[in-house]
C-alpha positions as CSV (number, residue, x, y, z in Angstrom):
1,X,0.0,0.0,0.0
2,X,1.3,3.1,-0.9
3,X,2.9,5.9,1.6
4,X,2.3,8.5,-0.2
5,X,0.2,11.5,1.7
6,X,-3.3,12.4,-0.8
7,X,-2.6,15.4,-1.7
8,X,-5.5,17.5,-3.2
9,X,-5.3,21.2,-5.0
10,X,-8.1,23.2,-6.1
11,X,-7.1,25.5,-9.2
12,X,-9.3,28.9,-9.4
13,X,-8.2,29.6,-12.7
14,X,-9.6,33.4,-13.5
15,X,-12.1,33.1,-11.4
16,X,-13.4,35.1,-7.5
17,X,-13.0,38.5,-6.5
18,X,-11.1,38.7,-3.5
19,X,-14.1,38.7,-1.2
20,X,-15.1,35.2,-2.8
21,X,-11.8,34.2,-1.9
22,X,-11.4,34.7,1.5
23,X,-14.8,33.7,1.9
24,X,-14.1,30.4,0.0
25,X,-10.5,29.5,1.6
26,X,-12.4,30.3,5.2
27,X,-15.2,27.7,4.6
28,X,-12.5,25.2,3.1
29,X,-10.7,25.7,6.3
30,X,-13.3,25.6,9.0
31,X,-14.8,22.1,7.5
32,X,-11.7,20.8,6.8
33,X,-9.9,21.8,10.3
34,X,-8.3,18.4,12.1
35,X,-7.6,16.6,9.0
36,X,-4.8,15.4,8.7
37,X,-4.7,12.5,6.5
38,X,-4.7,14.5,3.1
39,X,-2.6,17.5,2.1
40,X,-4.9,20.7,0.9
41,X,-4.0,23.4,-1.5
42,X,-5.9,26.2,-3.2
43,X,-4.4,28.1,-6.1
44,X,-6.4,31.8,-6.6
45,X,-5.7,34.3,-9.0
46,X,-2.5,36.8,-8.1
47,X,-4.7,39.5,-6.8
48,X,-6.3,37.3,-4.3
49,X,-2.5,35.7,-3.1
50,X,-1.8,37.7,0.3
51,X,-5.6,37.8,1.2
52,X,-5.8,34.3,0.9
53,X,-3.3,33.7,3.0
54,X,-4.2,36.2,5.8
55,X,-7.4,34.2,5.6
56,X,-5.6,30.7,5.7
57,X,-3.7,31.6,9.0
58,X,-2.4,28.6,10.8
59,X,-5.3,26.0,9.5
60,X,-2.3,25.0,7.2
61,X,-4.1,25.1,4.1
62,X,-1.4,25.4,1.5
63,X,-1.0,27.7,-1.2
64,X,-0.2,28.1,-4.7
65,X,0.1,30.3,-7.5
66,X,-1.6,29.1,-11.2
67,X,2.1,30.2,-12.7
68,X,5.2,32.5,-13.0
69,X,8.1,33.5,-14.6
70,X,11.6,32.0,-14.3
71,X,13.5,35.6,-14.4
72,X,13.5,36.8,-10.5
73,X,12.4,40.1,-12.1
74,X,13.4,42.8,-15.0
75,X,11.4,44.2,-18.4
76,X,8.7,41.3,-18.5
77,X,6.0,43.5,-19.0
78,X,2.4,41.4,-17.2
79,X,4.4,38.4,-15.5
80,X,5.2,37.3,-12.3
81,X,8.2,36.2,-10.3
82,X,9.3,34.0,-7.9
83,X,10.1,35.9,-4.9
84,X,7.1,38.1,-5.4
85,X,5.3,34.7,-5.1
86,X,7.2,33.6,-2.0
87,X,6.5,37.1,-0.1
88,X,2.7,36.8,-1.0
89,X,2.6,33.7,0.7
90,X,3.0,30.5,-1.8
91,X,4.9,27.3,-1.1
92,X,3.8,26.2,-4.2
93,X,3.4,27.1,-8.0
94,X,1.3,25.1,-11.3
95,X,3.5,25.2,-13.8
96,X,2.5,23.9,-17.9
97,X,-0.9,23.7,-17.6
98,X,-3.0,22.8,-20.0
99,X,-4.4,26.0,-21.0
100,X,-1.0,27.6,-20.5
101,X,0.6,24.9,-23.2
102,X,-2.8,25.7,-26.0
103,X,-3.8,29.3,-25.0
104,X,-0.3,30.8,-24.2
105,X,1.9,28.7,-26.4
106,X,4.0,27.5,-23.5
107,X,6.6,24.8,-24.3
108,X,8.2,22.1,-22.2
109,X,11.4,24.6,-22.0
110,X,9.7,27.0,-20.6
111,X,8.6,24.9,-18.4
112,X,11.4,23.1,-17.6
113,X,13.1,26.9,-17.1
114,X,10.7,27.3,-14.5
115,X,10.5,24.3,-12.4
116,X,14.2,25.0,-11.7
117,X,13.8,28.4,-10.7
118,X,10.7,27.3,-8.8
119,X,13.0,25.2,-6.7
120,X,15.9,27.4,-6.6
121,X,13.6,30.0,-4.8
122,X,11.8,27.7,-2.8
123,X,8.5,27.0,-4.5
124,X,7.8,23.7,-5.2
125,X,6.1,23.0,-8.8
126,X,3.2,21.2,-9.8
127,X,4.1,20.5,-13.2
128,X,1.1,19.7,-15.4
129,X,1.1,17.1,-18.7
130,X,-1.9,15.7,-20.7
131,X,-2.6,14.4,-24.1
132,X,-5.3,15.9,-26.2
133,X,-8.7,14.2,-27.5
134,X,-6.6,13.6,-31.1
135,X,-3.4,12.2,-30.0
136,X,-5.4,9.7,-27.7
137,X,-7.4,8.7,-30.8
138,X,-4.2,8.6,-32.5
139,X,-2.8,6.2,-29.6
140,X,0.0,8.5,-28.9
141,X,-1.1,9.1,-25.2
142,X,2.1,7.3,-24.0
143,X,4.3,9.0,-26.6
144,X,3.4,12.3,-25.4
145,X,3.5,12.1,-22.0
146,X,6.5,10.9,-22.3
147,X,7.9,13.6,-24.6
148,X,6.4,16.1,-22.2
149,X,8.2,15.0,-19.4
150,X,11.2,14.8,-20.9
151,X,11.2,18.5,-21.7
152,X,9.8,19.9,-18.8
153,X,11.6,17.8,-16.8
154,X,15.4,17.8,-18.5
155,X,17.4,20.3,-16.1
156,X,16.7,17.4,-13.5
157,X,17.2,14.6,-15.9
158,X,20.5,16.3,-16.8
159,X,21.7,16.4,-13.3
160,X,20.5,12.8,-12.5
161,X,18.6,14.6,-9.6
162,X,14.5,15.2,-9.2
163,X,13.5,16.2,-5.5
164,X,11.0,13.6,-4.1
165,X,8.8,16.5,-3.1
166,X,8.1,16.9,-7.0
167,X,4.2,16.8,-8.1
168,X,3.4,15.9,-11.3
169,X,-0.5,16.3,-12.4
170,X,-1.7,14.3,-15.4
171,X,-4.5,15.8,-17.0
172,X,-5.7,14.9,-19.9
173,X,-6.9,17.6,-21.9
174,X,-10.0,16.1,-23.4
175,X,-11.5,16.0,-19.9
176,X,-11.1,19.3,-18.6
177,X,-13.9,21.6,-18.2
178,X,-16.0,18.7,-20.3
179,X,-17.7,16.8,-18.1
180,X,-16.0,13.9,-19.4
181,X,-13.2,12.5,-16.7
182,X,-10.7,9.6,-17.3
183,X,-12.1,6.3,-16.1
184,X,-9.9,5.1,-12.8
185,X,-8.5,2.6,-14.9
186,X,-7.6,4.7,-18.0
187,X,-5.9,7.3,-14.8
188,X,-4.2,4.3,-13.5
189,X,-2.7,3.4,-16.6
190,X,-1.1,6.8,-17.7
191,X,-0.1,7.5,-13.7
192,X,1.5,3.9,-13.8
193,X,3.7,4.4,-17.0
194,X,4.3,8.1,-15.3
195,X,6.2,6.0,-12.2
196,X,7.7,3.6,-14.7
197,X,9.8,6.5,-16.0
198,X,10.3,8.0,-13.3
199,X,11.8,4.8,-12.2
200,X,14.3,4.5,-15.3
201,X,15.0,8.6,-15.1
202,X,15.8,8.5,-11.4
203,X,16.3,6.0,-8.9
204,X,13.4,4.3,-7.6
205,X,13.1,6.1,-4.1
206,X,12.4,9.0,-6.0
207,X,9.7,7.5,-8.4
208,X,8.1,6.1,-5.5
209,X,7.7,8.9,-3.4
210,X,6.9,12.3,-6.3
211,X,3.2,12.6,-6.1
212,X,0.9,12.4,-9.3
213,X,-2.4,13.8,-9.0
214,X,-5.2,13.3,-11.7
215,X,-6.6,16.5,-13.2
216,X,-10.1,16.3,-15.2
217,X,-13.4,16.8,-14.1
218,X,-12.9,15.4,-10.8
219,X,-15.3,15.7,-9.0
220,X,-17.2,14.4,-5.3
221,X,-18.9,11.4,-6.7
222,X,-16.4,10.3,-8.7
223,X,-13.1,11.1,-6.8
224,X,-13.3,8.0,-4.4
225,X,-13.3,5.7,-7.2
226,X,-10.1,7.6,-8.9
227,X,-8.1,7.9,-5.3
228,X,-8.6,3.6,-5.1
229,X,-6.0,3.6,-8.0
230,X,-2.3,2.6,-6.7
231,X,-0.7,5.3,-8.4
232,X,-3.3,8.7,-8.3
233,X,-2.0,10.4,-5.1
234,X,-4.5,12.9,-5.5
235,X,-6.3,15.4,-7.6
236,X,-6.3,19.1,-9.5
237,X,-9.8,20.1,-9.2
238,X,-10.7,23.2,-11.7
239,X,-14.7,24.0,-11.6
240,X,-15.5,22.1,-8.3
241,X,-12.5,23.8,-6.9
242,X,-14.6,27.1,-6.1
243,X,-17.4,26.0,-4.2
244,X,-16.7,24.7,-0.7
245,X,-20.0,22.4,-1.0
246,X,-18.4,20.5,-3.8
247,X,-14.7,21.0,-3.3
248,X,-15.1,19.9,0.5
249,X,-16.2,16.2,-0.3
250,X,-13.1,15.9,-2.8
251,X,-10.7,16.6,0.3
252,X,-12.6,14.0,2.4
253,X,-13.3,11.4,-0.2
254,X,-12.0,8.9,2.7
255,X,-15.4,9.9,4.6
């Protein structure tokens, strides 16, 4: 049985005023206070960062930005660095996600540019990866995955060296925002060749203890039946992410 802690983020995406924020992270909070089984983290807009974590306090909700920038500052006109991200509160970043690879034209360099500077500053990275509706079609899931991790992954490949408290978030991109979600077993099968190179890229400590959540329409009535799966140490929750009356039963799927 695996050791791994569940670990489950909520992504706001461009959603809440800061009001809704603190409102939402102080009802996550109060019904989730005493738990200690799974790890929690919401990630709200920039704006919303300090408020949020005012609000958090020391119910040890953790917290995360949606992205940043791998420079620690200079002419980027619109983006955000690290340190501003550490003194606004984060411990944690979402780097590549889908919508950042399609919308924003974000490559695995980039990404892989940022996951080290993540570290460097003290962030840790959820680094997101996901195969579209065509490549799946086109059985090419495993192909992909694979090349995405390769790229956003290769300053750690290089040095033979990937810290255990990596998380890696598999989402694939014909199930976000759909409706549609992975079936456990389809999760379990990309999450499981995830490990497997992890295994051959680091040694196995390592791909035993990173962390991969499954990102896609999660959801309360079918997150228990996704967290049964060996290898899904959690989820990425978008939409049911910003109510606390949906996002709450995610976090205690083990009720």
């Amino acid at each position: 049985m695996s050791q791994r802690k569940p670990f489950i983020a909520g992504n706001w995406k461009m959603n809440l005023t800061l009001r809704e924020s603190v409102d939402l992270v102080r009802a996550i909070a109060e019904q989730t206070r005493g738990l200690e089984s799974v790890e929690v983290l919401v990630a709200p807009p920039y704006t919303s960062l300090p408020r949020v974590k005012e609000a958090i306090g020391k119910d040890g909700i953790l917290l995360a930005a949606q992205n940043m920038h791998w420079e620690e500052g200079g002419a980027y006109t619109g983006e955000v660095a690290p340190p501003m991200l550490v003194e606004a509160g984060c411990t944690h970043v979402i780097l590549g996600h889908s919508e950042r690879r399609s919308l924003f034209g974000e490559t695995d360099d980039m990404i892989d540019r940022k996951a080290e500077s993540a570290y460097k500053h003290g962030l840790t990275p959820i680094i997101c990866i996901g195969e579209t509706l065509e490549e799946r079609e086109q059985d090419r899931t495993a192909e992909v995955i694979e090349g995405q991790l390769r790229g956003s992954l290769k300053h750690f490949r290089d040095k033979k060296d990937l810290p255990k408290t990596t998380l890696l978030a598999y989402e694939p991109v014909w199930a976000i925002g759909t409706g549609r979600t992975a079936t456990p077993e389809q999760a379990q099968e990309v999450h499981r060749q995830i490990r497997q190179w992890l295994t051959a890229q680091f040694e196995s400590a390592t791909a035993n203890a990173v962390r991969i959540l499954y990102g896609g329409s999660v959801k309360p009535d079918n997150v228990k039946e996704l967290m049964a799966m060996p290898d899904v140490d959690g989820a990425l929750v978008g939409g049911a992410s910003l109510k606390a009356s949906s996002f709450v039963p995610i976090v205690r799927f083990e009720s």
